[in-house]
N, C-alpha and C positions, 0 to 999 in steps of 0.2 A: 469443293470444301475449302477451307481453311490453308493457304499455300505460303509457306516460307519463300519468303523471293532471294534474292541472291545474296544479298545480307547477312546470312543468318551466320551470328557468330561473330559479329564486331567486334574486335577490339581499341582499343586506345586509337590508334592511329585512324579509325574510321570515323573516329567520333570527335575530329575537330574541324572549327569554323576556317573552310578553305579563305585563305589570303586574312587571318588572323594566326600568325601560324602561334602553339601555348597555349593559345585561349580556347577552353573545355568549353561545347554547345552543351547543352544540357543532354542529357543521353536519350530523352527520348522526344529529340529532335527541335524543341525550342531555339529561335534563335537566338533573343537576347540582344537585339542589336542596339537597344539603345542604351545600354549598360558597356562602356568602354571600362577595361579593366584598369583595377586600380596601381597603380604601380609601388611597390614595397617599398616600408619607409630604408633609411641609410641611418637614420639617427640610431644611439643607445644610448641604453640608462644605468647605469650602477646601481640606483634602489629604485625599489617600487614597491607600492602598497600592497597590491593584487597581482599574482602575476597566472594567467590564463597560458593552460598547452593544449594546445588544436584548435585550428584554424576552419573548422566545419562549423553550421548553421547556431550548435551552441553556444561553442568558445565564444563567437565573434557577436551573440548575444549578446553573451553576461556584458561581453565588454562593452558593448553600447549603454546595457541598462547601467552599468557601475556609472560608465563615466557621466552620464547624464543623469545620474542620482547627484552627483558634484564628486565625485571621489576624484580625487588626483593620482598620478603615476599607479595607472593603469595601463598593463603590458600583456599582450597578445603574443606567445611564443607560434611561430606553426612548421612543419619540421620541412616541407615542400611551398606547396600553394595553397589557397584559399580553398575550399571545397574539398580536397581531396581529402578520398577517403570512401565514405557513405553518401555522402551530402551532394554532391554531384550529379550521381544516377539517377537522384530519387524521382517517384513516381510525384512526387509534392502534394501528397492529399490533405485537405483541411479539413477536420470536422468537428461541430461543436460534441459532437457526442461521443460519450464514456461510460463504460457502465458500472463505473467508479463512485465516488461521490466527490472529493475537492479536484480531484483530476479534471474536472469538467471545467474550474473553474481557472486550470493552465490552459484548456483549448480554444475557452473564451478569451483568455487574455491574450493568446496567440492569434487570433483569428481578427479584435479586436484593434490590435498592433496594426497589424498587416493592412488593414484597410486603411491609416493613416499613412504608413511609411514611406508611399513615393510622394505625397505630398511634404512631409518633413524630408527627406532627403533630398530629392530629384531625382532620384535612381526608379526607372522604371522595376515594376518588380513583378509583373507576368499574373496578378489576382483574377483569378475566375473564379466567382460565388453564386454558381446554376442552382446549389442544394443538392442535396442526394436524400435518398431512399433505400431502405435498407427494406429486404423481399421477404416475406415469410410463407413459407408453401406447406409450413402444417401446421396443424394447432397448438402443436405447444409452439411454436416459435410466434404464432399469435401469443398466447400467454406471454412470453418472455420481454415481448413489447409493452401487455400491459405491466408488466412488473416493470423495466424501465420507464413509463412513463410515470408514476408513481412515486418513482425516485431522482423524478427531472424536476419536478412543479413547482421544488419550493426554491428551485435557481433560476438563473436570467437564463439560460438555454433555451430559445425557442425549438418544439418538436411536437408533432404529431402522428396520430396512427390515421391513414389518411386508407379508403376504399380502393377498390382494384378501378372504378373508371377514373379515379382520378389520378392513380398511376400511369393507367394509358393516355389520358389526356397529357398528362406530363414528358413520358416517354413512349412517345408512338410504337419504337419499333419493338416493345418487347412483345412477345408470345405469353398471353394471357392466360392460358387455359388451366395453371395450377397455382396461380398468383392468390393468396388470401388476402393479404393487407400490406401495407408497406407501413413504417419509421422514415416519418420526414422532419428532417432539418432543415430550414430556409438558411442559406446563408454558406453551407457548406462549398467546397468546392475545391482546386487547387492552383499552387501557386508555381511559379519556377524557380528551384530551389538555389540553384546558380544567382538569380537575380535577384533572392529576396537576400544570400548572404554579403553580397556585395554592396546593396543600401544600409544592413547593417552595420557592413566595417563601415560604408560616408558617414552613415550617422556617429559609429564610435570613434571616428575620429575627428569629426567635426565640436567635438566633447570632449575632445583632448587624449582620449587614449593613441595608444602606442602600439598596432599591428608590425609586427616585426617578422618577416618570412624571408628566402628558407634560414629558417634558425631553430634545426633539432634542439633540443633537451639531451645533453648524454650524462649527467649526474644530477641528482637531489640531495644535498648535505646541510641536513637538521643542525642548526646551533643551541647552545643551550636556553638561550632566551626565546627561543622560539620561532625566530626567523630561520628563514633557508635561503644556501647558496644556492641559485642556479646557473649550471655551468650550461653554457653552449660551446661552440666554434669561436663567435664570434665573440667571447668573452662572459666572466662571468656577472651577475646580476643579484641584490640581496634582494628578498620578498619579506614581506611580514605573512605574505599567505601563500597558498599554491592551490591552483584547483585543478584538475586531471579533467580536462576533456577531450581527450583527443584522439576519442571514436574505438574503429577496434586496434589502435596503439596503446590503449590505456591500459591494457593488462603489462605491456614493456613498463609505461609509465609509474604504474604501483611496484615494480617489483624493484624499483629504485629507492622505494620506501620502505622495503620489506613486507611488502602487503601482496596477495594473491588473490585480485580479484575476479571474482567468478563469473567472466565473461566468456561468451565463445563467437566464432564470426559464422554465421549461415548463410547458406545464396538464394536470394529470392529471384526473380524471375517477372518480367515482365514484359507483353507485345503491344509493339504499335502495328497499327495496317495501314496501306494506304489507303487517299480517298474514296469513300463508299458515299454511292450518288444519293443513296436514301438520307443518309447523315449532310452531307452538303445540300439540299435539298432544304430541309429545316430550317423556321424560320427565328428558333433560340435554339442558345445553346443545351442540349440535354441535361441533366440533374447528373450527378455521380451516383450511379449503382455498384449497389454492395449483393447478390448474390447468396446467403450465407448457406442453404445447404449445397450449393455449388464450390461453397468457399472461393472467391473472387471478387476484385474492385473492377470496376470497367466505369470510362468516363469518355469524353468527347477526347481528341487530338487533333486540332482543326479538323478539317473535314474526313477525319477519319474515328478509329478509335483506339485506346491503349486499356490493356485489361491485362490486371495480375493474380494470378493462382495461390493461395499457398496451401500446400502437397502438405501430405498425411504424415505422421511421422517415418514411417517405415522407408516413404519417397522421396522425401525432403534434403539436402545436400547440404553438412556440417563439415566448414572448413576446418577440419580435426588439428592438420599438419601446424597450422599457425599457433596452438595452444600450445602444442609439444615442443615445438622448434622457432616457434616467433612470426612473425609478419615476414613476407620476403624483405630484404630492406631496398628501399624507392619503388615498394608499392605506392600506388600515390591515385592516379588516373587511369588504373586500367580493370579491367572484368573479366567475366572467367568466361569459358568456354559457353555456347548456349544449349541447353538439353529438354529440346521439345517434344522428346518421347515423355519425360519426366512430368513433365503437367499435361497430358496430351489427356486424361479424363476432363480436366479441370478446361479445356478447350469445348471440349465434346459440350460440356454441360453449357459452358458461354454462347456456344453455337444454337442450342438447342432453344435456350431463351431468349435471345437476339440475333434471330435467323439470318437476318442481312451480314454476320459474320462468316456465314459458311460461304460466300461468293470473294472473299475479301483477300489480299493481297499481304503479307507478311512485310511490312519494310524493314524491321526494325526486332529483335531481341534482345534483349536486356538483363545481364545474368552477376549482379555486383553483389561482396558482402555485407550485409547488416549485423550489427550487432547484438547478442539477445543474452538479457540475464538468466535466471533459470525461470522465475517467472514471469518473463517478458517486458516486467517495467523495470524503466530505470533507478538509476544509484545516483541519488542526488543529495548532497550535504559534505556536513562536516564528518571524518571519519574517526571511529573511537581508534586510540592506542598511540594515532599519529597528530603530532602538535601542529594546528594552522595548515595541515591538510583536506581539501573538500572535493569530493567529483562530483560530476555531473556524467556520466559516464551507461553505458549498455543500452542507449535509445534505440529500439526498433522502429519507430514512428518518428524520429529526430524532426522532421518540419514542421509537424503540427506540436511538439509540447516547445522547441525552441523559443519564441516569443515571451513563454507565460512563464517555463524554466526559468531566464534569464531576467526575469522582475522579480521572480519568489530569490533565487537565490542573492541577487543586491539586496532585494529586501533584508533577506536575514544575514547577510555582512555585514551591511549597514547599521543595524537596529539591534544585533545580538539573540535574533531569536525569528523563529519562522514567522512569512505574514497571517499561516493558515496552517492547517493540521493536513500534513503528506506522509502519516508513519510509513504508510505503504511502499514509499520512495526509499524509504531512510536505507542508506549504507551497509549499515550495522545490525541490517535484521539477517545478513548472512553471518559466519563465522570460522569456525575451524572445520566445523562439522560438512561445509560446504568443499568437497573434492573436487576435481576436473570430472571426474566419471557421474558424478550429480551433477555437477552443470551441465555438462553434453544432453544424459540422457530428461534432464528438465528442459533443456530449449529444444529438443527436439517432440517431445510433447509441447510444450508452448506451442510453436507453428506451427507443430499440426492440427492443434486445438481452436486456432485462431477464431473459425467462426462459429463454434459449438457452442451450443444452447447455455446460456453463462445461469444457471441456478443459485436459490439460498442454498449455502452450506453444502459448496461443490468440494470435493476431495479429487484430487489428483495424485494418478497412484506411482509416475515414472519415477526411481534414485530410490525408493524407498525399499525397507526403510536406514538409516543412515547411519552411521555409526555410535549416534547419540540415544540409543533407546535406555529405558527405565532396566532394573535390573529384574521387573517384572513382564518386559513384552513378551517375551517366549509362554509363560504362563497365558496369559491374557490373550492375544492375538485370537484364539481360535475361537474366544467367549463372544469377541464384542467387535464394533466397527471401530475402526480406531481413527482418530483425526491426527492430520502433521502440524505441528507447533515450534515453530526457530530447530527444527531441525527433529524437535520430538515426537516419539508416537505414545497420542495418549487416547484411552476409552473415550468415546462420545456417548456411547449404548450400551449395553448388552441385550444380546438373545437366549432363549431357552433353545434347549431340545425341540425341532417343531415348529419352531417360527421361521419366517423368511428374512434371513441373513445376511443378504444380498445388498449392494450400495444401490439404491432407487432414487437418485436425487428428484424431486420434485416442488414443483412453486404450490403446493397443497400439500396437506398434512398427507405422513409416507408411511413406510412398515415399520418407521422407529416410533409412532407416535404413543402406543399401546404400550410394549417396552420400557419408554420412560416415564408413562405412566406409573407401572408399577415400581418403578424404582423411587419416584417421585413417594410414593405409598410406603415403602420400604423405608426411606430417612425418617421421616415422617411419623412412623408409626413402630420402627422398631432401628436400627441399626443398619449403618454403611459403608463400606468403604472406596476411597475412591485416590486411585495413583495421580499424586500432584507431585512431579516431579520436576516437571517442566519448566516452574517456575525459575525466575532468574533471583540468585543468591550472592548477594554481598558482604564481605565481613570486614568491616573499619572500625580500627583501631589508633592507639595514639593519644600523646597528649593534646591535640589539637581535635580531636575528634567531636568532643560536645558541641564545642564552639560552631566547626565546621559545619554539624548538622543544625544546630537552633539557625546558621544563617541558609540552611538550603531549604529548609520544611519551614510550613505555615503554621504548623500545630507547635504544642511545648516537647522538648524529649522525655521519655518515658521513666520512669524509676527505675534501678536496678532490679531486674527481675518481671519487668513489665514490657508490656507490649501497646503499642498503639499504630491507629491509622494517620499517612500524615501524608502531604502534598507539596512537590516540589511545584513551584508556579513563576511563568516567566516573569522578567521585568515589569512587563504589561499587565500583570495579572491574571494570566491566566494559566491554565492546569496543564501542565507541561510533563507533570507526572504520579501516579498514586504507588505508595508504598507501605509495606508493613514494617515500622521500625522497633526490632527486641533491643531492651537493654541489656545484653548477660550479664557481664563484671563490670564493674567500674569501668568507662572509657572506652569500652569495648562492645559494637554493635551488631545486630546479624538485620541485613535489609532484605527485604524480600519483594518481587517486581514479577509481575505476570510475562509468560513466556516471551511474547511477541514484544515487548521492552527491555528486554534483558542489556544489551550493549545501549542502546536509546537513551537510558538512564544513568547508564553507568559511564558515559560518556560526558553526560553533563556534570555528575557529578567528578569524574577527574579532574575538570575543564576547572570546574568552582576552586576545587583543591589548590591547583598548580598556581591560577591565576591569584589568589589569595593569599597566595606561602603559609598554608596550613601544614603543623609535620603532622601528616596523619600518614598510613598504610591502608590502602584499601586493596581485596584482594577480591575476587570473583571466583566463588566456591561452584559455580552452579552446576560440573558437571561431576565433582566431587562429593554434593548429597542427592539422594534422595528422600522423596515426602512422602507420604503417607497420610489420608484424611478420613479421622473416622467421625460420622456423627450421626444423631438419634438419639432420642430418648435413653435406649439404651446401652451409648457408648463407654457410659463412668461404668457400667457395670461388667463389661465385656474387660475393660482396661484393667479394673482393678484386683481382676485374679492376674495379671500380670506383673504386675511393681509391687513393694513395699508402701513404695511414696501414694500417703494420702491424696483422693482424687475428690472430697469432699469437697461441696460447693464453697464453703467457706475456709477450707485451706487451700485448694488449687482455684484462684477466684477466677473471672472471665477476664479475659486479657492479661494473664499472667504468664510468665512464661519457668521452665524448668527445666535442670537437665536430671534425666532422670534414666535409670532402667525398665526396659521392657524384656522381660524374661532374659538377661545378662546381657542386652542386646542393645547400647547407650544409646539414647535420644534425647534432643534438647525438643521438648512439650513446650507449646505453644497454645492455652485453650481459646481456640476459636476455630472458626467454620463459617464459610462463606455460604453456608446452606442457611444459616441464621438459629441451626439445630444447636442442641448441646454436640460440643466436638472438641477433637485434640487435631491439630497438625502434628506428626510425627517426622521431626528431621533426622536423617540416619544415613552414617554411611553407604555412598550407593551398593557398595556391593551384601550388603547386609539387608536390602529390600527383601528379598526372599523368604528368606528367615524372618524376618518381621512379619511379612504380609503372610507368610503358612500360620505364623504360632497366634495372630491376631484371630485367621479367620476358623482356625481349627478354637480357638476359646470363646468365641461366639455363634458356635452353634445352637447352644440351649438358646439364646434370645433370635435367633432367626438371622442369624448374618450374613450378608449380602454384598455384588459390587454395586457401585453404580458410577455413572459417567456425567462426562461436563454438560450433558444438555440437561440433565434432570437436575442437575448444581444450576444451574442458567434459571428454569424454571422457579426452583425453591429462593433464590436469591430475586427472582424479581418479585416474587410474593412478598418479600422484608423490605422493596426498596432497597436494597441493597445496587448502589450506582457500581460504572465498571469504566475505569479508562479504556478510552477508543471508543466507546458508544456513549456514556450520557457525559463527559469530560475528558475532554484533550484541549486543543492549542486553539480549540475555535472558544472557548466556553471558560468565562471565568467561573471561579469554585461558587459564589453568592446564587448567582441563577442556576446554578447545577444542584442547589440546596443541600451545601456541604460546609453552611454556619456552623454547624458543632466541632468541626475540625483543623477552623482558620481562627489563629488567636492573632486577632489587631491588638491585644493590648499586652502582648508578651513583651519581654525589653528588648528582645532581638533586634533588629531591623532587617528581617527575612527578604529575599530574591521576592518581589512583587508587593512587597507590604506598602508603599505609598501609592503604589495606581489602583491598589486597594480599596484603599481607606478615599481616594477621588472616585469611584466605582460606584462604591455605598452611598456616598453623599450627592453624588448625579442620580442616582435611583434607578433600579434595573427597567430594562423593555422588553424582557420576557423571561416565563418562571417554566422548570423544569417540572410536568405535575404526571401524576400515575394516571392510566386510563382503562376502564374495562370494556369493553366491545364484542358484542355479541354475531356470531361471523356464522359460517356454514364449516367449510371442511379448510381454509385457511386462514393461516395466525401469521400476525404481525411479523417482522425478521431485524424492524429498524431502519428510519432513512425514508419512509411512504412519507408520504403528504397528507398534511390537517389541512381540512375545510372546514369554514364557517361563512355563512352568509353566501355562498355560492365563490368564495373565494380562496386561495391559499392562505394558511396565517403562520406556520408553520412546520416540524417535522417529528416522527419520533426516530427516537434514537437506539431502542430496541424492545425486544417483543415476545411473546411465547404463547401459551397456551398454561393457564391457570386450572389446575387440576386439582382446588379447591371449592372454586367455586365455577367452575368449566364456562369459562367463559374466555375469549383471551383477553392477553394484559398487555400493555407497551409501557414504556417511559413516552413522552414527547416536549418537545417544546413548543409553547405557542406564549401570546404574546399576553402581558400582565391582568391586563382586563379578564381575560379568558381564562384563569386560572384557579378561578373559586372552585372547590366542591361543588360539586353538583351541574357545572358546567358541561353544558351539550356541542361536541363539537363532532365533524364525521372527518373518519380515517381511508385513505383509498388504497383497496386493495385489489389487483390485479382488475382496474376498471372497475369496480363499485364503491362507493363509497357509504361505509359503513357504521350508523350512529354508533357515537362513545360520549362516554361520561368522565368527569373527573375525577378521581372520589379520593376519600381520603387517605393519606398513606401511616403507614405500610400497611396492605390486604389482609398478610398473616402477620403479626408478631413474631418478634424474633426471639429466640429461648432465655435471653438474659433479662430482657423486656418483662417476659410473661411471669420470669423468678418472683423478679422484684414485686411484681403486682400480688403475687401469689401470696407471698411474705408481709404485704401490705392489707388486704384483703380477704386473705382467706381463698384457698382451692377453688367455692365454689361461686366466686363471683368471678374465675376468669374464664 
């Protein structure tokens, strides 16, 4: 079998290039010999524009793509050497695939780089692109391809689901006999991590940056204008900026800013063997194989092979000591002990697939820490609370996003705003509510999760739930399946008595479908209630407040007592952010911002504030209220044996707001409802939920009262058209072709954040419109992000999806291009490998309950 040879267990000292004495080989055995090291600069700078900590595959990114953007006094801090850290070890796998959607399009631009690089520098950089294949040996991991390919189509990412002889024809030596299909990437492959960071410092300094090594960081000291001192040894330096990359030092790094970020260091694991005659024998090089119910990467190593495991959570190895007590200090180039009992299944399973393993010789273990956030991607941007600070920071995968990382983020230094929509990245979607004891027990589900079946509408149950719950979860929890939102638990479903309760994730309609059905029947048809707590709450105030807001929203500000929808939108024009903005008193606003932007938002809007010299106060209430949503038909009727305060249409009008009593129980009323039903949002002291939510649903028992949850809210809102930041408008997507005209006033006097790329927008004329689609399917509904065809080609994507339990049919939003956007237009949708005709048609499906007033009022009852 499988034999460790005498090796096992390297450390530092075994792992450098004899008669280079310093210079790190790559650890799993590359040599590098045409890459002579670079020798540190001796110069320093007093200021500089940007100033980069850590000296691994990132930092030494950004600083290439800054300086070669044009940026001047560009400074690279690194606390040792070049690499040290993570970056060194790595196994260097490239692939264009993710099962992301913009992320795909940092691995293209990493992968894209890469293939230029030794020719722009001269620095050889070790590029093998065989492709890889990713293995499915049962049927849902068939399905889980075709659901990724679906959500490949309408990007430049070449891939295909490619048959079992042409796996074997690709890679000879696997063991066939429970192989169904493979995911193939052309182009994939890896690089030498060592080499590719070392043409990027030629290149960043060939551009004029400034790589400064060893030169720790030992303070960060915020000025009030905004710049920071940074101190080293070697003297101190001003920045206008700081970015944090500097791997797993970057939690030392934040805590120098007073930030705690929630990182943690884990050890992966990885073997080479030596040459195996089968493997030298071949006439290409093999494809990189990915294994995933074996969970393992395995790829050529010259004429051998290197293949890494990553272990279950319960077997997996979290550098705990470092979070508690710090990084040793002059950690730098060294690895931890090697532990091949610890993956010896994930062996078993490599052997069993690629038999020619079991004769093979161990030369080489590899056992260094990575770094993992809680959900395994990283922390890229600018961070809310702290001025001109941005990470880049908790890369598990650091070779393959480094390239595309360090163009998105010049990008958005350069330009004031992302080049593409990465919420998922963003910083600021963690918070207070994120502990050390949630980070651990989230990265260690992370890796162990690595190659599991990635589902729509997957829940991950590890840290949960957090300290942030509704002041209803204890009630609630035992009704319904609950979803995690910035930290919150909120209803997705409910169950009865008798129904199956159980979390069934699946790429076809599941046990929730019935469920929210009836719930969906419930708003609908009588009364609902449903915990929005979640949301993120803003309260700005001040003389400067109006002003501040007419220049951050695209819409007008709302009257005293009024409520409206409004959009923050970058320079560029585009949708950066949707908010509900009340006017209560004079001068004084309550903003409201869906869970997963809470900080996202509130970030920008400090950033507006400060840079602008507004005196305003903004303060972030969100975990100080909670919400309450009741709506149906019957909700004025349920509320108004509660209050005094008139709930008549024409005294509480739609979009007005009030502070008012619910049985002595104060809430500032809001009437609206994102179900598009008659509804009140009820904001209330968190700890006052209880009492609210008992005396609500104990007074709507005569009209039938009920919960219901965010997927039956998902389905009623895509019946209204009602659009949703993160799926039909974010950073990709101006407001025009998102058909959010009613909300964007070009002719207010402001001159709003994005109003002149605007008003140039409009007058180029859009190349594709946002249109609703109905589709007639079997047992699965759209989720958002599948691929439109027409004419036997891709034209574009939708952006999200359900199941219409009006006219049972499903429904998506999508985008395709102008032409194709009439009524009535026939275009087909692919879902999980069929592609299924849809129509256009006209929106919204259902009318919305203010909509259907008006007509009523206009018309007469029985003409609506």
């Amino acid at each position: 079998m499988l034999r460790p040879g005498a090796q096992r267990g390297l450390l530092l000292s075994s792992l450098r290039l004899q008669g280079s004495p310093g210079r790190p080989r790559s650890a799993c055995g590359r040599q590098g010999e045409e890459n002579a090291p670079l020798s540190a600069e001796t110069r320093w700078k007093d200021r500089a524009e940007t100033v980069i900590i850590g000296g691994g595959c990132i930092g030494v990114s950004l600083a290439y793509h800054l300086a070669k953007a044009g940026m001047k006094d560009v400074v690279l801090l690194e606390k040792s050497e070049l690499t040290a850290g993570s970056t060194w070890h790595a196994a260097g796998l490239t692939t264009y695939f993710h099962p992301g959607i913009n992320l795909k399009k940092i691995h293209y631009a990493s992968i894209k780089l890469y293939e230029k690089l030794e020719e722009e520098t001269g620095q050889v950089v070790g590029f093998h692109q065989p492709g890889s294949i990713r293995i499915a040996t049962t049927p849902v991991r068939v399905d889980e391809f075709k659901y990724q390919m679906t959500r490949t189509g309408w990007h430049a990412t070449e891939q295909y689901i490619i048959e079992p002889e042409k796996i074997q024809e690709m890679f000879p030596l696997l063991n066939m006999n429970k192989i169904l299909a493979g995911l193939y990437n052309p182009g994939d492959g890896h690089i030498d991590p060592y080499s590719l960071t070392m043409a990027l410092a030629a290149g960043a300094r060939k551009y004029g940056a400034l790589l400064k090594y060893p030169a720790p960081v030992t303070s960060l000291i915020p000025r009030s204008d905004g710049t920071w001192d940074v101190e080293t040894p070697q003297g101190s330096m001003r920045a206008n900026r700081i970015v944090n990359a500097a791997g797993f030092w970057a939690r030392e790094v934040g805590k120098m800013v007073g930030l705690e970020h929630p990182l943690i260091p884990v050890q992966h694991q990885y073997v080479v063997t030596s040459t195996i005659p089968e493997v030298k024998a071949l006439k290409r090089e093999l494809p990189v194989l990915r294994d995933l119910e074996g969970s393992y990467y395995l790829r050529q190593e010259r004429d051998g092979l290197l293949f890494g495991p990553y272990e279950s959570q319960e077997k997996m190895q979290v550098q705990d000591s470092w979070v508690t007590n710090g990084v040793p200090p002059g950690f730098g180039k060294e690895l931890f002990e090697s532990d091949l009992d610890r993956i010896m299944e994930h062996v078993e399973a490599a052997m069993e697939m690629v038999p020619v393993l079991k004769k093979a010789d161990i030369i080489n273990i590899v056992n260094g820490p990575i770094t993992y956030s809680p959900d395994i991607l990283p922390m890229v941007g600018p961070h809310q609370g702290v001025r001109n600070y941005w990470v880049a920071i908790g890369f598990g995968y650091g070779i393959i996003h480094a390239g595309g990382v360090g163009k998105y983020l010049s990008d958005w230094i350069l330009h004031g705003e992302p080049p593409f929509d990465l919420i998922e990245l963003d910083p600021n979607r963690y918070g207070k509510w994120t502990t050390t004891q949630y980070t651990e027990a989230k990265a260690r589900e992370s890796y162990g999760f690595n190659n599991i079946v990635g589902y729509p509408k997957e829940e991950r149950f590890a840290g949960r739930p957090t300290q942030r719950v509704s002041g209803l979860y204890k009630i609630l929890e035992s009704k319904c399946s609950m979803g995690f939102h910035a930290g919150w638990e909120q209803p997705h479903w409910f169950y009865k008595p008798g129904q199956d309760s159980r979390y069934r994730p699946s790429f076809r309609r599941t046990n929730w479908f019935e469920p929210v059905g009836s719930e969906y029947k419930q708003v609908m048809q009588n009364v609902g209630v449903i915990d929005l707590s979640p949301f993120g709450k803003f309260n700005i105030k001040g003389q400067d407040s109006v002003r501040l807001l007419d220049h951050l929203f695209a819409n007008v500000i709302p009257k005293v007592g009024f409520t409206n929808i409004s959009h923050m939108l970058t320079p560029k024009g585009r949708v950066y952010a949707e908010l509900t903005v009340s006017h209560q008193t004079p001068g004084e606003f309550l903003l409201i911002t869906g869970s997963g932007s809470e900080l996202h938002d509130l970030r920008w809007i400090e950033e507006e504030a400060v840079n602008g010299g507004y005196d305003v106060e903004i303060k972030n209430i969100t975990d100080e209220l909670g919400v309450l949503g009741i709506a149906g038909p019957h909700a004025r009727k349920v509320l108004q044996k509660l209050t005094s305060e008139d709930l008549s249409d024409d005294v509480f009008k739609f979009l007005q707001t009030k502070s008012l009593k619910v049985s002595n129980i104060p809430v500032t009323a809001i009437r609206i409802s994102y179900t598009g039903e008659l509804g009140w949002e009820l904001y209330h002291r968190r700890e006052d939920s209880v009492a609210l939510y008992d005396i609500i649903m104990n007074a709507g028992q005569e009209e039938g009262i009920d919960n219901f949850g965010t997927y039956a809210m998902n389905a009623l809102r895509l019946e209204k058209a009602f659009r949703a930041w993160g799926s039909e408008m974010n950073c990709d997507t101006n407001p025009l072709e998102a058909g959010l005209d009613y909300f964007i006033k070009l002719n207010k006097p402001a001159d709003f954040i994005g109003k002149q790329a605007l008003k140039q927008i409009k007058a180029k004329g859009l190349k594709r419109r946002l249109v609703c689609l109905t589709l007639a399917t079997d047992d699965v509904d759209p989720e958002g992000n599948e691929s439109i065809w027409y004419d036997g080609k891709v034209v574009g994507n939708t952006t999200s999806g359900s199941y219409s339990y009006s006219v049972q049919k499903s429904l998506a939003f999508a985008y395709v291009p102008v032409e194709l956007s009439k009524v009535g237009q026939q275009v087909e949708v692919e879902l999980l490998g069929t592609n299924y005709p849809a129509t256009v048609i006209q929106e919204p499906l259902v009318l919305a309950e203010p909509a259907r007033n008006r007509l009523r009022k206009k018309n007469g009852k029985d003409k609506i």
